[in-house]
C-alpha positions in Angstrom: 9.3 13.4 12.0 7.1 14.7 9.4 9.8 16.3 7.4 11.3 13.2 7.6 9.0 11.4 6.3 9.1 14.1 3.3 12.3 13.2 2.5 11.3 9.8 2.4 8.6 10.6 -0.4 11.0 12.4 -2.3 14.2 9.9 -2.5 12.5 7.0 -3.7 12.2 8.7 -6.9 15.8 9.1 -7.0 16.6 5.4 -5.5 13.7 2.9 -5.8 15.4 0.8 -3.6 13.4 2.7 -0.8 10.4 2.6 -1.7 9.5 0.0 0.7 11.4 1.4 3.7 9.2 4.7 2.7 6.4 2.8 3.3 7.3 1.4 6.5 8.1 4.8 7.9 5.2 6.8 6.9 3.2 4.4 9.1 5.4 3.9 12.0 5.3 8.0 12.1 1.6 8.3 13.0 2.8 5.4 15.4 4.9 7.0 17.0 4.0 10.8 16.7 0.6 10.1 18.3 1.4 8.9 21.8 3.9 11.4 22.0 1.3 14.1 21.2 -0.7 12.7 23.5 1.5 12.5 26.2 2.7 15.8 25.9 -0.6 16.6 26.4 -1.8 14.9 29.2 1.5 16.3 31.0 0.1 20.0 30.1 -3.5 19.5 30.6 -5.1 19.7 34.1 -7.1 16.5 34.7 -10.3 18.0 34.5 -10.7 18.6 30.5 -7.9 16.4 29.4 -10.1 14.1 27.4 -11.6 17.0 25.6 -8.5 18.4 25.1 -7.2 15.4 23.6 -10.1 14.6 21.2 -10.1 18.5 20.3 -6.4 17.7 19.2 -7.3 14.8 17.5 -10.2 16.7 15.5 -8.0 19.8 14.4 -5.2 17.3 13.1 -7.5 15.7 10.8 -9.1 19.2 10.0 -5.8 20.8 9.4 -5.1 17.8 7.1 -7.6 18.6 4.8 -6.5 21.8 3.4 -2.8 20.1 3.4 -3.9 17.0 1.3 -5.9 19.7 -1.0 -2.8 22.0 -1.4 -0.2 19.1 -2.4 -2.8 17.7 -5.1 -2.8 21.1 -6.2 0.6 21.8 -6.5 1.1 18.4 -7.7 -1.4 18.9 -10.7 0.5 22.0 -11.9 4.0 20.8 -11.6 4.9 17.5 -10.6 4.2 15.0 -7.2 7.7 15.4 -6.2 7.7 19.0 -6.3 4.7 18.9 -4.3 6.2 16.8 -1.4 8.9 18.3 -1.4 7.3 22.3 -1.1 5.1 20.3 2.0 8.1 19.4 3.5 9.3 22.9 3.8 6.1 24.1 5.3 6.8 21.1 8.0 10.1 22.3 8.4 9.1 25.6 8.7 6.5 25.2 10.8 8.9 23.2 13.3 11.6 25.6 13.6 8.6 28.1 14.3 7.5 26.2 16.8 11.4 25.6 18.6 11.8 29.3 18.6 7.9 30.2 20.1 8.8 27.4 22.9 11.2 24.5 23.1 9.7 21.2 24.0 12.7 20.7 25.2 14.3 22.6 28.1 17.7 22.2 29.6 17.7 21.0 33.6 18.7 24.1 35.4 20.3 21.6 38.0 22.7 20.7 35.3 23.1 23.7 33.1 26.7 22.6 32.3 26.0 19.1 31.3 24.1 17.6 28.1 21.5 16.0 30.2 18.0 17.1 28.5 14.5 16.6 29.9 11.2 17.0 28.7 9.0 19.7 30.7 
């Protein structure tokens, strides 16, 4: 979602046409990334801890945000704002397909190996 949302950033330059729908998905992102955080989460966590474990998430999002935010108005300064979104959107790319390869959030059923049927663990 988030390097979705950097493309979004990015093509209304190119077609301002879009700039509204941008808008729309930036904040349905943190709508919809958030509960699915969460309830990856909670499906991880033992019960005991889980609130802590949620609201230690929570804080290290909006700390990790900080240096993110700081970066981009950096980079944007010294070339341009698109530039910048666009170099934060590789780092989210990046960062996914680092993530996929470490573990899958998604596994395949071993009950039906052969099929397309997906679950989440």
């Amino acid at each position: 979602m988030p390097a979705v949302t950097g493309l979004l950033l990015v093509v209304p330059r190119l077609l301002f046409v879009t700039a509204l729908p941008m808008f729309v998905a930036i904040r349905g992102s943190n709508a919809l990334l958030l509960p699915i955080a969460n309830g990856y989460l909670n499906d991880h966590v033992d019960s005991v801890g889980r609130e802590t474990t949620l609201s230690a998430f929570l804080m290290l999002t909006q700390l990790l945000r900080v240096p993110l935010v700081l970066a981009a108005g950096a980079i944007a300064d010294l070339l341009n704002g698109t530039t910048a979104v666009a170099m934060l959107d590789g780092v989210f790319l990046t960062g996914g397909v680092l993530v996929w390869v470490v573990e899958s959030p998604v596994k395949r059923s071993p009950a039906t190996a052969d099929s397309r049927e997906w679950h989440l663990p």
